[in-house]
N, C-alpha and C positions, 0 to 999 in steps of 0.2 A: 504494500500500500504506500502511497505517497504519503508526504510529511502532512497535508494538508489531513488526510485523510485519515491517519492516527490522531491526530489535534482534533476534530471534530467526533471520530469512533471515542476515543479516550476521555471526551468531556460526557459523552451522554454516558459512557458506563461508570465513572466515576461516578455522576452525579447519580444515578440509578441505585448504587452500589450505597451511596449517602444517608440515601433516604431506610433504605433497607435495613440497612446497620443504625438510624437515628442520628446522625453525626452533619446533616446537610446543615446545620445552623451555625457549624463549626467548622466547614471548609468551602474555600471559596472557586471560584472560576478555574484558576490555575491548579489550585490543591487538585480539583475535579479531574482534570487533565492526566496530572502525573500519577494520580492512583488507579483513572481505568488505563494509562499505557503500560506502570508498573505490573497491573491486575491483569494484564492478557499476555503478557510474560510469564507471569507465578502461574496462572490458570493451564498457560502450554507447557508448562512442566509438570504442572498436574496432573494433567491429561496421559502425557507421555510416559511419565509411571505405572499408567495403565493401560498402554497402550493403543492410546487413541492421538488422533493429531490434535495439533494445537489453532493458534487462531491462522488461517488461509486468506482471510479477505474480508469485504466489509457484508456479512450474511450472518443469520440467527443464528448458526450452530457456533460460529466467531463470537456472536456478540455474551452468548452463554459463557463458552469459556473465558472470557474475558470478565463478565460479569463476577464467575466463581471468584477466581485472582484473582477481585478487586473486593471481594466480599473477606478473602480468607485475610488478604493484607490489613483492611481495617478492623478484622478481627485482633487479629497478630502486634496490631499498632494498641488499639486499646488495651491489651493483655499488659503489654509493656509497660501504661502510663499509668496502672493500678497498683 
């Protein structure tokens, strides 16, 4: 995918990912970005551990995997700041 196209995938699953975990009122625009591009990184090595693929392109079965990664990260973040 192009840069453009990670920057706009990675804001919607951040923010998706935000609200899911309650945390949207605590991160912003940018935060949004780096934890769904973070999040479909973690999510493709998720995947691959079980052998399935990781994100391929801007389509549902991407945006899941991404979503997971971006859900297990602000899990993992919160864990930390407790």
């Amino acid at each position: 995918m192009g840069i453009i196209l990670w920057i706009i995938f990675g804001g919607l699953v951040g923010w998706i990912a935000s609200m899911i975990m309650k945390t949207n009122a605590q991160q912003g625009f940018v935060l949004n970005i780096i934890v769904g591009i973070i999040g479909a990184v973690l999510g493709g090595w998720i995947m691959s551990l079980i052998g399935k693929s990781g994100v391929g392109g801007f389509n549902l079965y991407s945006f899941l995997v991404a979503l997971l990664g971006a859900v297990v990260l602000i899990w993992i973040v919160k864990a930390l700041r407790n």
